[in-house]
N, CA and C atoms as a LAMMPS dump frame, in Angstrom:
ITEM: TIMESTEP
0
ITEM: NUMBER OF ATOMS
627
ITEM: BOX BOUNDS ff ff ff
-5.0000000000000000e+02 5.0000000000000000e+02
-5.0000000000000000e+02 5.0000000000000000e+02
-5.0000000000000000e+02 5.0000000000000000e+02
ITEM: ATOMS id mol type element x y z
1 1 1 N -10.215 7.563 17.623
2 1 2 C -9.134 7.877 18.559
3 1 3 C -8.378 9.083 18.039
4 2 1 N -8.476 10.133 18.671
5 2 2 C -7.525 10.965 18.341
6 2 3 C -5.872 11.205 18.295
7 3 1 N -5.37 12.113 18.472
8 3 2 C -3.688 12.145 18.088
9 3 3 C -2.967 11.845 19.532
10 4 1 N -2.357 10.975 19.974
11 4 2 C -2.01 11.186 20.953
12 4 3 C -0.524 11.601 21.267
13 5 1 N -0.217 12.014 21.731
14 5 2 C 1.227 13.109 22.548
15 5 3 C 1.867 11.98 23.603
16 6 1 N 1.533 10.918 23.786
17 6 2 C 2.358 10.567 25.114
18 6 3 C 2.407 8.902 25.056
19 7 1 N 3.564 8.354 25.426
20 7 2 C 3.728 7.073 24.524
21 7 3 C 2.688 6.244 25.278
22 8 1 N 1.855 5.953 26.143
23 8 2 C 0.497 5.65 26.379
24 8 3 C -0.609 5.06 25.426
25 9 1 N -0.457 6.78 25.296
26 9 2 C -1.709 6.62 24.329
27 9 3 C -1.074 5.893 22.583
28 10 1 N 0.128 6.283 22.298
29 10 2 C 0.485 5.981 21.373
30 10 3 C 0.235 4.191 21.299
31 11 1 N 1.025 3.664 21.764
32 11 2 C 0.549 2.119 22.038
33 11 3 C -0.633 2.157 22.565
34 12 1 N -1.407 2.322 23.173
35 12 2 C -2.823 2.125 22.658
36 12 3 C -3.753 2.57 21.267
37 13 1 N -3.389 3.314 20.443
38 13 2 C -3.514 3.55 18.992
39 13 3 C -3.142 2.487 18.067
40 14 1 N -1.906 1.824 18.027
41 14 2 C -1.386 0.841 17.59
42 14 3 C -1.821 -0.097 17.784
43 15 1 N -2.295 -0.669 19.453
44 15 2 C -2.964 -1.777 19.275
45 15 3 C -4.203 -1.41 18.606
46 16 1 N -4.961 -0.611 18.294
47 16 2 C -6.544 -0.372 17.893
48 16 3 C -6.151 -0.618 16.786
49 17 1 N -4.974 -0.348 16.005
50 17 2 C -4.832 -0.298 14.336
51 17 3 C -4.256 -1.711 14.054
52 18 1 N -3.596 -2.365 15.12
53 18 2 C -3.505 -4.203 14.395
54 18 3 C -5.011 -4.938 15.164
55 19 1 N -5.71 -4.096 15.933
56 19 2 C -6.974 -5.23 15.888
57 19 3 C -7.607 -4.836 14.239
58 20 1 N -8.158 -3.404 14.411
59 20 2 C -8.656 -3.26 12.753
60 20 3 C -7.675 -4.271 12.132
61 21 1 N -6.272 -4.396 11.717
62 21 2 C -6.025 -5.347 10.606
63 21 3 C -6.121 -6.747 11.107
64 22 1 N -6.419 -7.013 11.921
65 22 2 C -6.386 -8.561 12.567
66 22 3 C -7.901 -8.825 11.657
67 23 1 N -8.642 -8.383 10.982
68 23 2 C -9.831 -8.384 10.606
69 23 3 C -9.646 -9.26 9.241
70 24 1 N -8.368 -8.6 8.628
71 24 2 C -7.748 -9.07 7.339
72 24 3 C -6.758 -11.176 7.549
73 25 1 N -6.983 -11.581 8.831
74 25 2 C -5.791 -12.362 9.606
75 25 3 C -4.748 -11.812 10.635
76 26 1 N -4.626 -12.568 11.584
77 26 2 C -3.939 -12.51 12.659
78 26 3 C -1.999 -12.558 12.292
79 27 1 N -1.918 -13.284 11.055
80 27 2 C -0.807 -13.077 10.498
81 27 3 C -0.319 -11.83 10.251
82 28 1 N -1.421 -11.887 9.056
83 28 2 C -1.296 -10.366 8.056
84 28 3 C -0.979 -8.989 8.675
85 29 1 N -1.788 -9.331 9.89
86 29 2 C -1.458 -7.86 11.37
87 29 3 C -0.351 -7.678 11.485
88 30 1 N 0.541 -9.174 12.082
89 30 2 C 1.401 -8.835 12.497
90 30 3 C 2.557 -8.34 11.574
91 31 1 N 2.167 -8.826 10.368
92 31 2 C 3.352 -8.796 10.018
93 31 3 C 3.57 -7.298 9.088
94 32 1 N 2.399 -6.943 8.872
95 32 2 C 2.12 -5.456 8.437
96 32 3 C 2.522 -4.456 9.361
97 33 1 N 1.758 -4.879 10.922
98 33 2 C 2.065 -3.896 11.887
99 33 3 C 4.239 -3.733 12.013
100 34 1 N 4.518 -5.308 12.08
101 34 2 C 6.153 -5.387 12.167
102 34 3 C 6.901 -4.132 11.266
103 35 1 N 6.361 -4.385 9.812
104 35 2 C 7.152 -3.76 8.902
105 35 3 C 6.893 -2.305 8.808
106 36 1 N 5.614 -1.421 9.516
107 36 2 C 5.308 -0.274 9.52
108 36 3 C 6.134 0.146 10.711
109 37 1 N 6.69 -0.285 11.844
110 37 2 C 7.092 0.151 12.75
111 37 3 C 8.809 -0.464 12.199
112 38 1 N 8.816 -1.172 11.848
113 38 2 C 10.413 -0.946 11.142
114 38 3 C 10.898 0.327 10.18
115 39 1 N 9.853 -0.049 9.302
116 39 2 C 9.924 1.326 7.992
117 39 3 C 9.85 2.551 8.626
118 40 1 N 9.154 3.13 9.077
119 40 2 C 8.892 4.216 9.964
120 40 3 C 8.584 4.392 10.833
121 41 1 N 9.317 3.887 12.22
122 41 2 C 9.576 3.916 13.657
123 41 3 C 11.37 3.865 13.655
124 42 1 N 11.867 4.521 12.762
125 42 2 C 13.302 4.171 13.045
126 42 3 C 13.888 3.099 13.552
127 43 1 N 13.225 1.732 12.718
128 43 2 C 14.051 0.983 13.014
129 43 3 C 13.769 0.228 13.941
130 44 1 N 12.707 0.269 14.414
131 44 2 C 12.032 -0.16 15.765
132 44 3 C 11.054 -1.542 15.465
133 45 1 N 11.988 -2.326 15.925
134 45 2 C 11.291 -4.168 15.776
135 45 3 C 10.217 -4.272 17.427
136 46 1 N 9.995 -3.495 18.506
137 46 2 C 8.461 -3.476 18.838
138 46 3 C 7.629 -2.072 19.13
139 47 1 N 6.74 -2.133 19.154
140 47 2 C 6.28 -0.297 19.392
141 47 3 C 6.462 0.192 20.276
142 48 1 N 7.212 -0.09 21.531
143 48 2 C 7.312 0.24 22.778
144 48 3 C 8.756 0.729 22.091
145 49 1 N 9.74 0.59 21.595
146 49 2 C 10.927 0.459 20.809
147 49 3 C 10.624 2.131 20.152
148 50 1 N 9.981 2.56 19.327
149 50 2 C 9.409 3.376 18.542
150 50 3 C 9.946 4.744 19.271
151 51 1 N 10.563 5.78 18.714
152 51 2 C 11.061 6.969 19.526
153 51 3 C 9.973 7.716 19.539
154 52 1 N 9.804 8.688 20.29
155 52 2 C 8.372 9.651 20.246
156 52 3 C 8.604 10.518 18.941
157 53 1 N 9.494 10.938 18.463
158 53 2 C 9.692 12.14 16.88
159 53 3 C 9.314 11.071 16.196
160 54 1 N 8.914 9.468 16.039
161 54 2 C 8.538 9.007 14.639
162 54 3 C 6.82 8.432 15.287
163 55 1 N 6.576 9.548 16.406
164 55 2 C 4.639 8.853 16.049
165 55 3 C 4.067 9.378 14.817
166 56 1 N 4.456 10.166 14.605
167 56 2 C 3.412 10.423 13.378
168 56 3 C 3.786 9.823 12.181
169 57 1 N 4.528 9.707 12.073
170 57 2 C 5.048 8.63 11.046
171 57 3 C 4.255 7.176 11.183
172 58 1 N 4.493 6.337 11.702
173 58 2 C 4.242 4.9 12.097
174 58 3 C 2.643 5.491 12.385
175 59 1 N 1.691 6.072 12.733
176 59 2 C 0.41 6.196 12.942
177 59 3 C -0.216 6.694 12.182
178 60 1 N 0.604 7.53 11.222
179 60 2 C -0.241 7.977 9.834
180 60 3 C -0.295 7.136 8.895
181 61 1 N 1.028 6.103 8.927
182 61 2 C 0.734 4.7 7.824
183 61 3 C 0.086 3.891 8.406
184 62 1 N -0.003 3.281 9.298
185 62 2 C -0.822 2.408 9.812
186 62 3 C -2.642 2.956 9.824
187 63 1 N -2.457 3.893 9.994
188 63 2 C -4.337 4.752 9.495
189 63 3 C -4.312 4.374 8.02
190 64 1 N -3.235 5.293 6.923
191 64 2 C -3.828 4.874 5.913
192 64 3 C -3.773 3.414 5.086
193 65 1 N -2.905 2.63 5.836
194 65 2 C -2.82 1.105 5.842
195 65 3 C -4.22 0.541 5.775
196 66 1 N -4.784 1.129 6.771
197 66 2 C -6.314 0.525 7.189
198 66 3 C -7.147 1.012 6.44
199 67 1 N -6.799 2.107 5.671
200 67 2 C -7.898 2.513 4.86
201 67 3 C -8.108 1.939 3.581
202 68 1 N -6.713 1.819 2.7
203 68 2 C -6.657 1.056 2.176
204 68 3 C -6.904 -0.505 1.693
205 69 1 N -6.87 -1.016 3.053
206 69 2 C -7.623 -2.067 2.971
207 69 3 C -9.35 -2.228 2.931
208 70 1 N -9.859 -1.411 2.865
209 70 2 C -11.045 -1.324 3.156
210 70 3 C -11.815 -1.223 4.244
211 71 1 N -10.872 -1.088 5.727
212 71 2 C -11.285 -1.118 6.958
213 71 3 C -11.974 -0.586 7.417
214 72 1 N -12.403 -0.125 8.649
215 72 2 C -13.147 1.003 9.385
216 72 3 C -11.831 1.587 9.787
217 73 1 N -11.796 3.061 9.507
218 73 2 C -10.913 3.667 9.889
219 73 3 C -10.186 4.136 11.18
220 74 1 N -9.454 4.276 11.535
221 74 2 C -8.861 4.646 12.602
222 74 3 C -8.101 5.99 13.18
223 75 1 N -8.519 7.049 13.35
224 75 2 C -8.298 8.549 12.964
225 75 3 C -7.215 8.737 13.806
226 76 1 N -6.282 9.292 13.534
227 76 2 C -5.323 9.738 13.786
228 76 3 C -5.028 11.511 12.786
229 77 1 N -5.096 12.385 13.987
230 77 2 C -4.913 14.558 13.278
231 77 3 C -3.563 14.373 13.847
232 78 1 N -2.794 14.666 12.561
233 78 2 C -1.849 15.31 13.247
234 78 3 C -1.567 16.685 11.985
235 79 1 N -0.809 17.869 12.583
236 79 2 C -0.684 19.096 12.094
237 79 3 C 0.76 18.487 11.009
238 80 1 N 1.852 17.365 11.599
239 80 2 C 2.529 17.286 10.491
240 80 3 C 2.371 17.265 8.916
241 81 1 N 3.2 17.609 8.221
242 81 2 C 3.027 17.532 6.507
243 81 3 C 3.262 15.817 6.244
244 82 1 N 2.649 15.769 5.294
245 82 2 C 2.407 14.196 5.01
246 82 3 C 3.625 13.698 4.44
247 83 1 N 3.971 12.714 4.163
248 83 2 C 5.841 12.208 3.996
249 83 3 C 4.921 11.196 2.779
250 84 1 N 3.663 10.668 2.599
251 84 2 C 3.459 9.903 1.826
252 84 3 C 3.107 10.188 0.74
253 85 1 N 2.53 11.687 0.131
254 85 2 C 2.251 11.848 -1.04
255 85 3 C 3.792 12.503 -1.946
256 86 1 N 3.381 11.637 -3.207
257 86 2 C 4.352 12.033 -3.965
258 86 3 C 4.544 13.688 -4.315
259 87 1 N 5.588 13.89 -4.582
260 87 2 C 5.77 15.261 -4.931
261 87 3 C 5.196 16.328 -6.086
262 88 1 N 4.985 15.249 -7.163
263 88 2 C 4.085 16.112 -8.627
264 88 3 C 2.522 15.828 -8.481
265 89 1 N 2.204 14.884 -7.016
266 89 2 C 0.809 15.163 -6.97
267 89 3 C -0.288 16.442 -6.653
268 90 1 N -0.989 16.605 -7.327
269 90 2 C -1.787 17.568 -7.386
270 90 3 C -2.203 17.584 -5.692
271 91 1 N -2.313 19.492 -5.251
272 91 2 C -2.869 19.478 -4.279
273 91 3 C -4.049 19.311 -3.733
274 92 1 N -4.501 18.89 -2.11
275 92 2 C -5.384 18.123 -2.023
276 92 3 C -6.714 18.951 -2.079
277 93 1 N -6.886 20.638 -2.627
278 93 2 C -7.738 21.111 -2.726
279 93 3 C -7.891 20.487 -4.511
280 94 1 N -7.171 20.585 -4.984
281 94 2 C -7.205 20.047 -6.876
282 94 3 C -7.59 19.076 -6.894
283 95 1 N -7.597 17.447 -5.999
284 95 2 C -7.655 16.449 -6.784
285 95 3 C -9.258 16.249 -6.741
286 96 1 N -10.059 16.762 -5.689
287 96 2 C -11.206 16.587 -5.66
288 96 3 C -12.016 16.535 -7.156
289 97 1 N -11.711 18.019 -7.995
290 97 2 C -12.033 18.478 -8.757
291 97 3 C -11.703 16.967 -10.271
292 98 1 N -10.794 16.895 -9.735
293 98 2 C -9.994 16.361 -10.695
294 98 3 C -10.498 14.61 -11.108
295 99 1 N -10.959 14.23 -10.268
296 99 2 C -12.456 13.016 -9.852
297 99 3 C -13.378 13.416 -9.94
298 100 1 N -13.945 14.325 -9.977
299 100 2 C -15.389 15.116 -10.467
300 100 3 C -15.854 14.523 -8.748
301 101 1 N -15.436 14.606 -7.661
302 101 2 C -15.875 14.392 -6.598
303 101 3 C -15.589 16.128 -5.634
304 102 1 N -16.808 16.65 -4.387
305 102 2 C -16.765 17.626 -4.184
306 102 3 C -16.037 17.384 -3.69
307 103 1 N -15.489 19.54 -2.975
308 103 2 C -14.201 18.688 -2.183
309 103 3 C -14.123 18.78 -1.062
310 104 1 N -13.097 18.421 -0.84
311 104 2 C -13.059 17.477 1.029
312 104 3 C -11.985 17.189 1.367
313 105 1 N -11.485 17.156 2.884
314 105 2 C -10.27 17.6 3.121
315 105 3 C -9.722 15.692 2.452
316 106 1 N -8.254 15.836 2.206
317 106 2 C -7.423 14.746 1.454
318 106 3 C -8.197 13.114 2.725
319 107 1 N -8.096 13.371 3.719
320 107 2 C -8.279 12.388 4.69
321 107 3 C -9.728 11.462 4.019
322 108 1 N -10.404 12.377 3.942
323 108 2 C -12.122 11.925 3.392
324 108 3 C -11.928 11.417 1.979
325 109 1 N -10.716 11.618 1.226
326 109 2 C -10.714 10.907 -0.167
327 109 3 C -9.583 10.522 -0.299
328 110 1 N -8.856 9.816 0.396
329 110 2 C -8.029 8.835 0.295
330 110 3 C -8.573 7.493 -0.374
331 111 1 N -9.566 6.95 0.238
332 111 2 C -10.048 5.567 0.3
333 111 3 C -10.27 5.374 -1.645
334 112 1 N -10.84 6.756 -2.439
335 112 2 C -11.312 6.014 -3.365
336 112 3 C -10.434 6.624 -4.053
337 113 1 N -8.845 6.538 -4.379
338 113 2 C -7.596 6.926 -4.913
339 113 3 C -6.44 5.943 -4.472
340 114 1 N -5.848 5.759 -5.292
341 114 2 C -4.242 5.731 -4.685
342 114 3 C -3.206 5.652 -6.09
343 115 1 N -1.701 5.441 -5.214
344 115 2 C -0.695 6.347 -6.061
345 115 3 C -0.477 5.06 -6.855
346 116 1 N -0.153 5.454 -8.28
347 116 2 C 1.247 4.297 -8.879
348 116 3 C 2 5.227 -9.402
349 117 1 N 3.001 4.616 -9.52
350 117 2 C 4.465 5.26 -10.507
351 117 3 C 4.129 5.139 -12.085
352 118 1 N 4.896 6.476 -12.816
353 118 2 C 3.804 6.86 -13.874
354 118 3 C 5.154 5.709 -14.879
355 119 1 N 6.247 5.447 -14.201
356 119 2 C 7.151 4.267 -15.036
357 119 3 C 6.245 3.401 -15.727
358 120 1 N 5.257 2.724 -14.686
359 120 2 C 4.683 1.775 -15.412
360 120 3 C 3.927 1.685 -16.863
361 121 1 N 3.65 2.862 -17.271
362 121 2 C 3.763 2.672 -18.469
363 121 3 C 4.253 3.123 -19.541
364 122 1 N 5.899 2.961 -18.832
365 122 2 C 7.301 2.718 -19.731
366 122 3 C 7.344 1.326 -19.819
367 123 1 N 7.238 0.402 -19.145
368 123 2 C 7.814 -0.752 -18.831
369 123 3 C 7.592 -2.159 -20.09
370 124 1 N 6.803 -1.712 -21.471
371 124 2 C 6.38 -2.608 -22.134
372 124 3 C 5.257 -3.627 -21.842
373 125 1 N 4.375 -3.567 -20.493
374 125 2 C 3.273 -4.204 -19.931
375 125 3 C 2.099 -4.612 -20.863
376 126 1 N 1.295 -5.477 -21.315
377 126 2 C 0.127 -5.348 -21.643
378 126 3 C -1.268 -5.171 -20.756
379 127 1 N -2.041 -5.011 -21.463
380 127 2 C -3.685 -4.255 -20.441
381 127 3 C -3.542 -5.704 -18.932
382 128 1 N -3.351 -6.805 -19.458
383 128 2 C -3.282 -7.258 -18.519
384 128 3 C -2.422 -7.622 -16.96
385 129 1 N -1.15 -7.109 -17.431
386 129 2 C -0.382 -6.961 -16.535
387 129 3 C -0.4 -5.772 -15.967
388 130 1 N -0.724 -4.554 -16.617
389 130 2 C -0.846 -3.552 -15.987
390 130 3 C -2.009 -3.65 -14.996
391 131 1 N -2.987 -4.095 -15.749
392 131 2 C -4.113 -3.981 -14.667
393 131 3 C -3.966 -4.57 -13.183
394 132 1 N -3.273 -5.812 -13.615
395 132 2 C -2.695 -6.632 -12.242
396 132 3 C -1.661 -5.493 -11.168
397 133 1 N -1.019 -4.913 -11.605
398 133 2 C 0.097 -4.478 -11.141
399 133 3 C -0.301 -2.973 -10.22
400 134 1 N -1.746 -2.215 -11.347
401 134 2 C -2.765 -1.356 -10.289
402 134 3 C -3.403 -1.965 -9.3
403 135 1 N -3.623 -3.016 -9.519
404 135 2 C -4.642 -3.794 -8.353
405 135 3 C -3.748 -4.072 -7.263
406 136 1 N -2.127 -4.158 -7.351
407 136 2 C -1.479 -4.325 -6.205
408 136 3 C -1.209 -3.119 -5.676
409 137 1 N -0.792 -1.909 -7.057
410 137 2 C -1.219 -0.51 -5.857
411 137 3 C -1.947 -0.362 -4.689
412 138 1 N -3.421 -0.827 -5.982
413 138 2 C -4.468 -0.295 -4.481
414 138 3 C -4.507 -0.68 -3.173
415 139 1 N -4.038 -2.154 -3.066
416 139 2 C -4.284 -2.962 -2.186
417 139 3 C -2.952 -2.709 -1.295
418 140 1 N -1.905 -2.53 -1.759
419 140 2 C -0.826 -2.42 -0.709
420 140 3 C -0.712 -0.999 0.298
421 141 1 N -1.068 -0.047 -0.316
422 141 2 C -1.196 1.143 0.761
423 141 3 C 0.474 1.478 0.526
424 142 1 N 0.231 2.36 1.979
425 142 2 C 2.184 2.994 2.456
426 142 3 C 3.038 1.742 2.744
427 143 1 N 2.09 0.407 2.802
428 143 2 C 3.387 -0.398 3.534
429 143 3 C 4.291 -0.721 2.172
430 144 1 N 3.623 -1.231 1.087
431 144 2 C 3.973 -1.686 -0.069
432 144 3 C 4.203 -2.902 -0.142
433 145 1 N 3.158 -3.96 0.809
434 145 2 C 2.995 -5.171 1.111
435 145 3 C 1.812 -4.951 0.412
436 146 1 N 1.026 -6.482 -0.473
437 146 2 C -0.351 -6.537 -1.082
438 146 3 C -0.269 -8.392 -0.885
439 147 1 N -1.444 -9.07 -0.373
440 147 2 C -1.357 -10.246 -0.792
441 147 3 C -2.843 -11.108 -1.514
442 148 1 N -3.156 -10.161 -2.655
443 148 2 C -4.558 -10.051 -3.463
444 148 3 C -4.383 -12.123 -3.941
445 149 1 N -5.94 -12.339 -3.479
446 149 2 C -5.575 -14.006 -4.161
447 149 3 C -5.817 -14.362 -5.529
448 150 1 N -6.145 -15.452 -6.077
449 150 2 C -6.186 -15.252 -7.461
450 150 3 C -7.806 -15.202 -7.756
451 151 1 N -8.301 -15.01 -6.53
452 151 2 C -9.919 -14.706 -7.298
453 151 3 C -9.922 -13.381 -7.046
454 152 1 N -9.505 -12.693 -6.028
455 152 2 C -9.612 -11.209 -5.937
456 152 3 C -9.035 -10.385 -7.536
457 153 1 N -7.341 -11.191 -7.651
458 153 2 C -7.677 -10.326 -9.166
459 153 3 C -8.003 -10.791 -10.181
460 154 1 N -8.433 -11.949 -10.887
461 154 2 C -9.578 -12.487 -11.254
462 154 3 C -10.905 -11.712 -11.835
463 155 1 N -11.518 -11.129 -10.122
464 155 2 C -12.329 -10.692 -9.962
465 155 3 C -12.627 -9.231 -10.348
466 156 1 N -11.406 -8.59 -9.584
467 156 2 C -11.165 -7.421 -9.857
468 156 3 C -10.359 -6.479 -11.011
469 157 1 N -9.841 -7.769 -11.969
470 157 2 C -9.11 -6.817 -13.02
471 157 3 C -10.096 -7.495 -14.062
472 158 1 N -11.235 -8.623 -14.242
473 158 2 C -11.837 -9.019 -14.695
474 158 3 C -11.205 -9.979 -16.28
475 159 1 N -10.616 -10.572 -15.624
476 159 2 C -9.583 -11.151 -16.19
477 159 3 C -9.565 -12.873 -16.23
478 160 1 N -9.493 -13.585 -17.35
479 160 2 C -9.115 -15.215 -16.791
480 160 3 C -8.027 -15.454 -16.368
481 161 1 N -8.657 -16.298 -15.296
482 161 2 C -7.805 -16.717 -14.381
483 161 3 C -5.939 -17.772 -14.888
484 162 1 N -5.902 -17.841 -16.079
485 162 2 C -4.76 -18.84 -16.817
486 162 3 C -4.144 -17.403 -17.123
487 163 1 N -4.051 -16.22 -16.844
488 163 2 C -3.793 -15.198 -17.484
489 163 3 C -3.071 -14.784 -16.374
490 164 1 N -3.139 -14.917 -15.021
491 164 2 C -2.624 -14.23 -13.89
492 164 3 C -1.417 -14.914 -13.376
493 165 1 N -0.744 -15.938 -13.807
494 165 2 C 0.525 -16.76 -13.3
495 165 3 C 1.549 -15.895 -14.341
496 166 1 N 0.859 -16.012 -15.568
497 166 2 C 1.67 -15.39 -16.867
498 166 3 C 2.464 -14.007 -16.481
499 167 1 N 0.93 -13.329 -15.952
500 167 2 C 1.564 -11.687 -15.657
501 167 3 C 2.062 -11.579 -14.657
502 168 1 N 1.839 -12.222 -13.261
503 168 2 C 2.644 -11.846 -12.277
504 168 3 C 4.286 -12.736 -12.608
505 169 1 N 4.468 -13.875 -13.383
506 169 2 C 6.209 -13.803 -13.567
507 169 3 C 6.349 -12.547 -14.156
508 170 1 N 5.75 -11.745 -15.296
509 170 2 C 6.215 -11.126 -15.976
510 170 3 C 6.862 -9.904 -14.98
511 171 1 N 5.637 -9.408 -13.826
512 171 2 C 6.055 -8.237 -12.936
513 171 3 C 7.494 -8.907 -11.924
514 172 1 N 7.407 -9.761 -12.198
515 172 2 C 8.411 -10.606 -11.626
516 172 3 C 9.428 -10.101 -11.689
517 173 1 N 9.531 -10.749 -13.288
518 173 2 C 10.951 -10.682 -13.524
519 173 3 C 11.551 -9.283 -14.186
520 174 1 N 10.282 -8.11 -14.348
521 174 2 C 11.01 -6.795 -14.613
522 174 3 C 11.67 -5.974 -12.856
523 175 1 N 10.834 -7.043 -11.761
524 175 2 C 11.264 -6.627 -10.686
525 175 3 C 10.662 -5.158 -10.137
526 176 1 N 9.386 -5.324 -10.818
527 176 2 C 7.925 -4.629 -10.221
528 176 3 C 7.519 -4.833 -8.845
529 177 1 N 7.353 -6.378 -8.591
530 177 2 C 7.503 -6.839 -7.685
531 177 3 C 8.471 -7.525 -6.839
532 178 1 N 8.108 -8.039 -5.606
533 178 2 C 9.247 -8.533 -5.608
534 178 3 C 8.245 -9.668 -4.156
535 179 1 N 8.626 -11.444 -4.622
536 179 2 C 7.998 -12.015 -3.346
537 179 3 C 8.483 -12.412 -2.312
538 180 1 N 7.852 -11.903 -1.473
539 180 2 C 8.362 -12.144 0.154
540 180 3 C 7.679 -13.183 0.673
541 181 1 N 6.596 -13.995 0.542
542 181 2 C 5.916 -14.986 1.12
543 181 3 C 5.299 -15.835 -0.007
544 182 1 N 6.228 -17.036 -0.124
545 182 2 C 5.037 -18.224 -1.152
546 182 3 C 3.739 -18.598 -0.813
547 183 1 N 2.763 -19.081 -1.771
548 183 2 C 1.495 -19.274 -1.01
549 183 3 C 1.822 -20.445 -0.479
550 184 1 N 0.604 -20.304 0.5
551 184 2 C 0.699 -22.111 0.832
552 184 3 C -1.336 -22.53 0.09
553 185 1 N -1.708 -23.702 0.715
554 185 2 C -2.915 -24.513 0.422
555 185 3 C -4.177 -23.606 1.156
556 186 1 N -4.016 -22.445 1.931
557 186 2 C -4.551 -21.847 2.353
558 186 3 C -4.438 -19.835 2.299
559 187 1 N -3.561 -19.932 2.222
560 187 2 C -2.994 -18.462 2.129
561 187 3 C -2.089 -17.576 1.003
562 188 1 N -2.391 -16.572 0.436
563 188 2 C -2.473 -16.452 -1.07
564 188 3 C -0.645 -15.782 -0.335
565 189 1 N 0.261 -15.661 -1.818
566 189 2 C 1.224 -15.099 -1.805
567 189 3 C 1.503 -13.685 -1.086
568 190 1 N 2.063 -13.166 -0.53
569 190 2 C 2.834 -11.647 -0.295
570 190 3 C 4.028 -11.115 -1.364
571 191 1 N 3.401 -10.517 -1.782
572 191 2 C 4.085 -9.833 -2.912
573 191 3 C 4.826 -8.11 -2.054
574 192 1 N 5.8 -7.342 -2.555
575 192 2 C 6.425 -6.283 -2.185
576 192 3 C 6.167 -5.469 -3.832
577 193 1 N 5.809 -4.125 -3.935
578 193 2 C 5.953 -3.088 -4.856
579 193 3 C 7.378 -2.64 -4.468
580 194 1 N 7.899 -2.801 -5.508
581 194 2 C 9.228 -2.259 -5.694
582 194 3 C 10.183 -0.89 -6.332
583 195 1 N 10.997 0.108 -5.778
584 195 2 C 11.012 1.355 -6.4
585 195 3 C 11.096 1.412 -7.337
586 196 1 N 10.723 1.875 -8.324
587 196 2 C 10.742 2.178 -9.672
588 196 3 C 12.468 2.353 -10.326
589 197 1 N 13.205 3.102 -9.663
590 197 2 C 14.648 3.065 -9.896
591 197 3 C 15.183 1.775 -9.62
592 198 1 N 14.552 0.373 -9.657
593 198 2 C 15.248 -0.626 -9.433
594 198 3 C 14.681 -1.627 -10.52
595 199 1 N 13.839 -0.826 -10.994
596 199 2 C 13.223 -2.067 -12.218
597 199 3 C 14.099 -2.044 -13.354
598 200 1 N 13.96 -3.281 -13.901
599 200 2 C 14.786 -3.868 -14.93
600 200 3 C 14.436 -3.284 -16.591
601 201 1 N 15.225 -2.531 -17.08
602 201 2 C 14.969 -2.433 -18.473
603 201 3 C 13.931 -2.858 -19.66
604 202 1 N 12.938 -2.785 -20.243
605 202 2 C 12.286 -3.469 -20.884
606 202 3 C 13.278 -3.76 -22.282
607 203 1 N 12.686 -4.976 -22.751
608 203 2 C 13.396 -4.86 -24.281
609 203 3 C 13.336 -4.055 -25.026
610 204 1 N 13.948 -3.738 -26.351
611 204 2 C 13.801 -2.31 -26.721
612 204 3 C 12.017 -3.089 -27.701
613 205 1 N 12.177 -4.069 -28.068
614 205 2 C 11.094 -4.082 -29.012
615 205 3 C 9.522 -4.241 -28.367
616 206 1 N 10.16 -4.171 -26.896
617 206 2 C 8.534 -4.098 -25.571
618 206 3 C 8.214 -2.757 -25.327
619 207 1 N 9.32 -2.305 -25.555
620 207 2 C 9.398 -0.588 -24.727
621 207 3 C 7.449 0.202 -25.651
622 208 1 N 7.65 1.027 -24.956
623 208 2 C 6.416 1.75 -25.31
624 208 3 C 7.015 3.264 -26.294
625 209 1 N 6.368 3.321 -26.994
626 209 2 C 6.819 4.628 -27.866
627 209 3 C 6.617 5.829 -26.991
């Protein structure tokens, strides 16, 4: 689907981007789609709500929302400058190089990248909490919602499993994270990445040299 100009097409983009996440749960959609059109739709609790100056906003996170998750993508061109990459990141002709991958416009190498805050390793973390705490990078995207279960990171930070209650209080309580949804008997926690200017001090004898 291309860029669309006219609130039409715009809500029809949106719905294409919560069926792609309806793929992840019918929950998870909504409640991803809710908070992308709050965060960047000005404020806007439905998409019909959404002013026309914030489509590109709300349709460029919700694309790379989906990419992030591993989805089939959902294309959205627009000529705006991107609001999501950090500022000391290398430009998107450099990073190619910089992965030993050829290069290609930023859109085509999103999927096998994403950002963390370089705080984290100020914060006194060990290999295992850190690793946990990248794995919620990857997985949360622009929304900064992730709800990885305990076999995904398990699986993916290659880690025992008596090891992952330990580290996520720990991101806990430096306020790395922050939880918005308990699990239940079926459905793993929702965790929030939290700004870096709000995390809690490490001890001095955790701190990192």
């Amino acid at each position: 689907m291309s860029a669309p100009h006219n609130r039409e097409a715009f809500e029809a983009f949106v719905h294409e981007a919560h069926s792609r996440l309806s793929q992840k749960g019918e929950e998870a959609a909504s409640g991803i789609t809710a908070a992308v059109l709050e965060a960047r739709g000005g404020g806007a609790k439905r998409v019909e709500d959404v002013p026309a100056n914030f489509y590109d906003k709300v349709a460029t996170t919700l694309a790379r929302t989906i990419e992030a998750q591993g989805l089939e993508p959902v294309v959205w061109s627009s000529s705006a400058p991107s609001e999501e990459q950090p500022v000391d990141a290398p430009a998107p002709e450099q990073a190619p190089a910089a992965v030993g991958m050829p290069s290609a416009p930023a859109k085509h190498t999103l999927k096998h990248r994403f950002w963390a805050p370089n705080k984290a390793f100020e914060m006194g973390l060990d290999t295992t909490e850190l690793a946990i705490y990248f794995l919620f990078c990857r997985r949360a995207g622009p929304t900064s919602l992730a709800w990885p279960s305990y076999h995904d990171i398990t699986e993916s930070c290659r880690i025992n499993r008596r090891k992952v209650r330990p580290a996520l209080d720990r991101l806990l309580e430096l306020g790395m994270l922050e939880l918005v949804r308990t699990a239940t008997s079926k459905k793993p926690a929702w965790y929030r990445l939290t700004p870096p200017d709000t995390w809690a001090a490490p001890a001095k004898e955790e701190a990192v040299a």
